[in-house]
C-alpha positions in Angstrom: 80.9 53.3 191.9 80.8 55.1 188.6 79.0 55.6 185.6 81.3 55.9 182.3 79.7 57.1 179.0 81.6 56.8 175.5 80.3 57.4 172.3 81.3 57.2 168.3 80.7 59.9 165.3 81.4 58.8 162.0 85.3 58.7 161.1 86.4 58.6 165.1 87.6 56.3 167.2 85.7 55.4 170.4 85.4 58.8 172.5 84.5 59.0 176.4 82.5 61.8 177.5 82.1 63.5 180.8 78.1 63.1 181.1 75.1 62.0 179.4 74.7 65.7 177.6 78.0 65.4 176.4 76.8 63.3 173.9 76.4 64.9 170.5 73.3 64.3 168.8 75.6 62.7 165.6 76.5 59.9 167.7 76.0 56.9 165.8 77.0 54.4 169.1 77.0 55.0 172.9 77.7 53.1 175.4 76.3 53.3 179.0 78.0 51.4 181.4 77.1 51.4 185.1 79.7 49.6 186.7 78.8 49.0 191.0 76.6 52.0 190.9 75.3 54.0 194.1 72.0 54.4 195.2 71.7 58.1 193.1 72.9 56.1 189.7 70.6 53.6 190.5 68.1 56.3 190.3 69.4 57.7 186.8 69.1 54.2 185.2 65.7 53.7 186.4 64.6 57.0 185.2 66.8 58.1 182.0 65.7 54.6 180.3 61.8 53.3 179.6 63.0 49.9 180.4 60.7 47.0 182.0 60.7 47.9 186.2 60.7 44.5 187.0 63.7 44.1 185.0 65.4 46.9 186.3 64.5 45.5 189.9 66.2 42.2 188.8 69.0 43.9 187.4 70.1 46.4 190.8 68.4 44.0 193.6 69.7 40.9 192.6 71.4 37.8 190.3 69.1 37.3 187.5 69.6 34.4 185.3 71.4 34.0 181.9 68.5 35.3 179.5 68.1 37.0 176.1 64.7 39.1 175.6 63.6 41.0 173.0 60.6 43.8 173.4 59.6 46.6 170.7 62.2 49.1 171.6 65.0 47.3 173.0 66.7 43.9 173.8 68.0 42.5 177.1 70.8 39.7 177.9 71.7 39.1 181.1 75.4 36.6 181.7 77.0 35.1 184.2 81.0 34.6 184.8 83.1 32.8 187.7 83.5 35.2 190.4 87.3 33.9 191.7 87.0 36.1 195.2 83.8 33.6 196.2 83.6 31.2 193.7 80.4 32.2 193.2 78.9 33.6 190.0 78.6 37.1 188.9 76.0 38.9 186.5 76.5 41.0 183.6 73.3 43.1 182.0 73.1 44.1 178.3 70.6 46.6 177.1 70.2 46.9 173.7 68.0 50.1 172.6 68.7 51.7 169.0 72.4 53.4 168.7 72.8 52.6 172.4 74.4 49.6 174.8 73.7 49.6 178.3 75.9 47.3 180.5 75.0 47.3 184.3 77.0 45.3 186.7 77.8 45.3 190.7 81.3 43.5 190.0 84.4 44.3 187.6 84.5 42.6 184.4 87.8 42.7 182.4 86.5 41.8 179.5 85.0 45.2 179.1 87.7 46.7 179.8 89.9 44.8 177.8 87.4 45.5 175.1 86.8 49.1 175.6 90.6 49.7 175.7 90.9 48.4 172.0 88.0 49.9 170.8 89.3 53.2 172.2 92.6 52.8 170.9 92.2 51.2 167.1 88.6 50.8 166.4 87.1 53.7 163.9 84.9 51.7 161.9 81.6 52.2 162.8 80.2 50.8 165.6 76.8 49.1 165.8 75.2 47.6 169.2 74.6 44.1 167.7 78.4 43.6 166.6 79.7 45.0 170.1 77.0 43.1 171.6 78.0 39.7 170.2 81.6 40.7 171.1 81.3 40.6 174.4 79.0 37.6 174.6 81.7 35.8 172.5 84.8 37.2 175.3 82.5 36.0 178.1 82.2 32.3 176.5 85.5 32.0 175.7 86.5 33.0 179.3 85.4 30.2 180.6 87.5 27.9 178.9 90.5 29.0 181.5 88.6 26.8 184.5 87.5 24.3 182.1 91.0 23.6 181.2 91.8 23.3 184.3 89.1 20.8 185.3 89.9 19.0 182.2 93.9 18.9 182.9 93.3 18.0 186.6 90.9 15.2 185.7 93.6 13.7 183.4 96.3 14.0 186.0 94.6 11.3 187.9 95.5 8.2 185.7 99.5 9.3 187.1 98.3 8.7 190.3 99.4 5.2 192.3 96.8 3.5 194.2 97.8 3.6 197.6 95.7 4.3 200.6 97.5 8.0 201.2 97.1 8.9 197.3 93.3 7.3 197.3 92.6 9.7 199.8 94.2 12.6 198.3 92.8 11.9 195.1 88.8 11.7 196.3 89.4 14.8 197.9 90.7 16.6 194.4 87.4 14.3 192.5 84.7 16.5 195.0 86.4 19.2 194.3 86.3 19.0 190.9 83.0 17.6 190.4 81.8 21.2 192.3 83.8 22.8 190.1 81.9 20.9 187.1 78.7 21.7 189.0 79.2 25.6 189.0 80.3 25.5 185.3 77.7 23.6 184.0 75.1 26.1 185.8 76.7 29.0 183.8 77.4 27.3 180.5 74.0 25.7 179.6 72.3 28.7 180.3 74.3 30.3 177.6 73.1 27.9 174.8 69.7 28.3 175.8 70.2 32.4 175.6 72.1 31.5 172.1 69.4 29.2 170.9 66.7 32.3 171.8 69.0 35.2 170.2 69.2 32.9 166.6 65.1 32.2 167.3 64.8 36.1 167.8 66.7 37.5 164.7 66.8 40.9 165.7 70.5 41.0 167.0 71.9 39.2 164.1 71.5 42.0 161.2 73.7 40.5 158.4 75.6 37.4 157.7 78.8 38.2 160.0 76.5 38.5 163.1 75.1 34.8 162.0 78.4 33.9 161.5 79.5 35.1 164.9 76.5 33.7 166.4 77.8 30.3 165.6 80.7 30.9 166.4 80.0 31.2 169.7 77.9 28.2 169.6 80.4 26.2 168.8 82.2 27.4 171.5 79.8 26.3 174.1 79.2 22.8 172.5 82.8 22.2 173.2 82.9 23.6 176.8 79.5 21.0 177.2 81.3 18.3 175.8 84.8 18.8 177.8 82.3 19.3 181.3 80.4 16.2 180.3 83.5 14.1 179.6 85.0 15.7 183.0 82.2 14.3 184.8 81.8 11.1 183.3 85.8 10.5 184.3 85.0 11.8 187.8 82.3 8.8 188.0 84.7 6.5 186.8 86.6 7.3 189.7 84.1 7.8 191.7 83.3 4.5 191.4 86.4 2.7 191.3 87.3 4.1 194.7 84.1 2.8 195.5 85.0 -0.7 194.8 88.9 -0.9 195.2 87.0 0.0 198.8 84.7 -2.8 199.0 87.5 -5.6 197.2 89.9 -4.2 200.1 87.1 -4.6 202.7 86.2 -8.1 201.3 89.3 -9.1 201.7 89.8 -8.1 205.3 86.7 -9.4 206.1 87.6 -13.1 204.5 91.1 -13.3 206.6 89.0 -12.1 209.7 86.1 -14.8 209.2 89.0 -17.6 208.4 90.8 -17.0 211.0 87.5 -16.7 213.4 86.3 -20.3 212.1 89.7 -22.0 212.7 89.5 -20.7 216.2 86.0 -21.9 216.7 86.4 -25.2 217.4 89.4 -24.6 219.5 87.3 -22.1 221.2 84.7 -25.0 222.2 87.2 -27.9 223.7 89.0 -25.1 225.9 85.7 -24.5 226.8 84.7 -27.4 227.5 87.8 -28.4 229.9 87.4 -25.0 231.3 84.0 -26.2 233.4 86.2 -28.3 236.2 83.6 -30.5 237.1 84.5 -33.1 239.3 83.8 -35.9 237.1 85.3 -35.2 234.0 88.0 -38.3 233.9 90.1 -36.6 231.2 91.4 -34.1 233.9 93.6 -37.0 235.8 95.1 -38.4 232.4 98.8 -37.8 233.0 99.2 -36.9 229.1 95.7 -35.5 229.0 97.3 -32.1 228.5 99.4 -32.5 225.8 96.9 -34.7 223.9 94.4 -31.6 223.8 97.0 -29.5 222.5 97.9 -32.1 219.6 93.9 -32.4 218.6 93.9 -28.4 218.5 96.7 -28.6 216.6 95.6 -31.1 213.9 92.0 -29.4 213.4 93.7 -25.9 212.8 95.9 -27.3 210.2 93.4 -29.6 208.6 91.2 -26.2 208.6 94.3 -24.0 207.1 94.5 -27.0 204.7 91.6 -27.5 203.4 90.6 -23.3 203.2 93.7 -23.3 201.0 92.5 -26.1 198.8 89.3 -24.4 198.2 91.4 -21.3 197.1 89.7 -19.3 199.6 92.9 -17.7 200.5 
């Protein structure tokens, strides 16, 4: 629970200051960020910037979705990365309001740290919102690549896979799991190009030709993760469906040796029932080789059955 504040003056490097009056009035960036705040810097947000209250509700009640909007004094994106403790997703908030970048968020992300390090240690060009802005957006796209690879590698290790009964199982069970993967991804990643396609509509982060350069950079990003999720998914069909019938072909085929064998026993079934009534006057009960006879009739229908089954190919 902590609120960090770092600023830049012309010439310097990244500098982090103790409080919000720390900042000197020659500060050309600052950057809020609010990182699991408490109830009391929940407060300060609310009052130290004239930001939308419903907004601001979104941002410290709940999840809001990916979004990019822009308003007369200030801009607001709102992204979403995998959160690997629950698999669920997590939410990063931008503000965007003159020299200054606000990022609020309940969980950690190290992408701003990762990011804040470098600027901190190198960096002493001059800093401007959109540029850091697009920077992170661009980290955060290209983060996701690490479980789409994976989807995408464990989607092509199924063609090494034998088709037996143990390994069909095993290998349905890794499909639904991947196909929830795919689900989650795709529910953060096409937001992203919508947010994208309304940041290019907007104009007012990209302020020269890098940042429209950068912009479809990222865009191009995303198309690729679409197209990787969409393949994964399509493959996950395929074998989807292939289970599906390798299931039906075995059960066909179990069913056919269990109706073939049921229809050569049929008519076996019927004479042993027939000589099973013992009623007195059936004269084929006193023929001394009356026995023996039956069995040779059973005998010569089940092989003229097996016979001709086998001549119509049927097994």
């Amino acid at each position: 629970m902590t609120i960090t504040v770092k600023y830049q003056v012309p010439g310097q490097a990244l500098t982090e200051a103790s409080c919000f009056d720390d900042v000197p009035e020659s500060a050309t960036f600052v950057w809020y960020d609010f990182h699991k705040p408490s109830a009391p810097e929940n407060e300060i947000f609310r009052s130290y910037f004239s930001f939308n209250k419903l907004e601001i509700d979104d941002t410290v009640n709940g999840t809001p979705r990916a979004k990019y909007k822009s308003y007369d004094t200030y801009q607001y994106i709102v992204l979403h990365s995998i959160d690997t403790n629950n698999n669920g997703d997590k939410a990063l908030n931008l503000f965007i309001k003159d020299e200054a970048l606000i990022t609020y968020h309940h969980q950690p992300f190290s992408i701003l740290n990762n990011f804040t390090h470098v600027l901190m240690k190198e960096n002493k060009n001059v800093l401007q919102t959109s540029d850091v802005a697009l920077h992170i957006i661009d980290k955060m796209v290209d983060s996701y690549f690490d479980l789409i690879y994976e989807i995408e590698d464990k989607v092509y290790e199924f063609e090494d896979y034998q088709l037996k009964d143990a390994s069909v199982k095993i290998i349905m069970e890794e499909v639904f799991k991947i196909r929830s993967n795919i689900i989650k991804m795709k529910r953060i990643v096409y937001p992203i190009q919508e947010l994208v396609d309304n940041i290019k509509e907007s104009g007012l982060l990209l302020v020269d030709e890098k940042n429209h350069m950068y912009i479809q950079h990222i865009e191009d990003h995303i198309i690729k993760q679409q197209n990787i999720l969409k393949m994964s998914q399509e493959m996950t069909d395929e074998i989807k469906d292939n289970y599906s019938s390798y299931n039906s072909f075995k059960m066909n085929s179990i069913m056919q040796v269990l109706t073939l064998v049921s229809v050569v026993f049929l008519p076996l079934t019927l004479i042993t029932g027939i000589y099973g009534m013992n009623f007195t006057n059936m004269p084929e009960l006193k023929w001394h080789y009356g026995y023996y006879i039956v069995l040779t009739i059973m005998l010569a229908i089940s092989i003229s059955c097996i016979v001709y089954f086998k001549k119509e190919k049927w097994f």
